[in-house]
N, C-alpha and C positions, 0 to 999 in steps of 0.2 A: 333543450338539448338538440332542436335541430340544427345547430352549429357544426354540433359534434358527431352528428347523423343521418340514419336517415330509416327511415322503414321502407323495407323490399315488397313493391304492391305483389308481387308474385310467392314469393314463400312467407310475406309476414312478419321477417324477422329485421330486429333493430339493427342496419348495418354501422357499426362505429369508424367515424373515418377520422376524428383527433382524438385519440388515445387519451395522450395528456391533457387536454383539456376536458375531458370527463372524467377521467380521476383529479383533476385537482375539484374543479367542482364538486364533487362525491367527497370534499375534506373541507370547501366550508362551513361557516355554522348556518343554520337558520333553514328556511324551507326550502330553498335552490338548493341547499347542502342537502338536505333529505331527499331529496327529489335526482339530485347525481348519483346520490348513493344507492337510490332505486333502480335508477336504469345501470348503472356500472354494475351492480348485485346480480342485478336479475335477468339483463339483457348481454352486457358486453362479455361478460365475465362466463355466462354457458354457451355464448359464441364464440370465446377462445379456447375450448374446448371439442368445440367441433370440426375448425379446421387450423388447426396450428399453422400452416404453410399461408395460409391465406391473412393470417393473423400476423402474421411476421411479414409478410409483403404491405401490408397495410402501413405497420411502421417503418420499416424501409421509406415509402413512399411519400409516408407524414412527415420524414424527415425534414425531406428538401423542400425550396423557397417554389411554393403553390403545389406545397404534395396535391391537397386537399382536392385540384381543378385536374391534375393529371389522375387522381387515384378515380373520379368520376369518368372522366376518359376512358378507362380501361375499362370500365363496368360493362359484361355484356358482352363482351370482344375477346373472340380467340387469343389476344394479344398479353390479356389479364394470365391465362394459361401459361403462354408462354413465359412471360414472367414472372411467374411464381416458379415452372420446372428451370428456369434458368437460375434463381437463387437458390433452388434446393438442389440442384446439380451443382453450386458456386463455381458455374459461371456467368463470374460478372461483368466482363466484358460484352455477353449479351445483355446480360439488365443494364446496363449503362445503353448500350443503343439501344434498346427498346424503349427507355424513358427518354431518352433525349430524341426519339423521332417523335412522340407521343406530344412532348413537348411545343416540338417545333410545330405542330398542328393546333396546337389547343393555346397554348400563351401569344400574350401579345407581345411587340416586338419589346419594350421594355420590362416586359414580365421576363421575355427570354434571355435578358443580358444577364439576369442572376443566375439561370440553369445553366448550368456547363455542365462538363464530364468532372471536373474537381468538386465540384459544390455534388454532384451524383456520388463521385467513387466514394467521397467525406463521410457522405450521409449512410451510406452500405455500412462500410467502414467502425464508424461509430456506432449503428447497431450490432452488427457483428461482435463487437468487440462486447458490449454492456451485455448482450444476450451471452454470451461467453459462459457462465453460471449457471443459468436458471437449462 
């Protein structure tokens, strides 16, 4: 599951940075399948409990092409704050520049030809829309 993670050496706790890919592992069969459903149970699932805003930036972030390398990026940095109060204020115009500056720091020059602001507003967008319900 360190794919899909990672443990916090300061608070301890299992931070989940592919959503999807620990729930789909948490629905094979066999012991990697008991072993997802372990950590998805008992880890990700009382961590989205404790900070919804932070849990919904996560996917946001997972969305887009190398969430995974910007969502590390932010860890730690003022910056993480800021974008989360800019999705939960929806304004997205600021999360769109905050990840595409984040970006431009952290990807390589062909990692960066897939971030743009279309591939960011998509990915908002689409969560947005699927959280819509719940």
């Amino acid at each position: 599951m360190e794919e899909e993670g990672h443990i916090d050496p300061t608070t301890k706790q299992y931070i989940p940075t592919d959503f999807v890919a620990i729930k789909a592992k948490s629905e094979i069969p066999g012991e990697e399948g008991l072993a997802g459903k372990f950590v998805f149970d008992n880890y990700v699932i009382p961590s989205m409990t404790r900070d919804l805003t932070k849990y919904a930036t996560c996917i946001v972030v997972n969305s887009l092409p190398f969430g995974g390398v910007i969502w590390d990026a932010l860890q730690g940095e003022n910056a993480m704050q800021i974008l989360i109060n800019a999705l939960a204020s929806k304004d997205y115009d600021k999360a769109v520049d905050i990840l595409l500056e984040k970006a431009k720091k952290t990807l390589s020059s062909s990692q960066l030809l897939e971030f743009n602001v279309a591939t960011i507003a998509a990915g908002i967008a689409i969560n947005a829309i699927s959280c819509w319900g719940n």
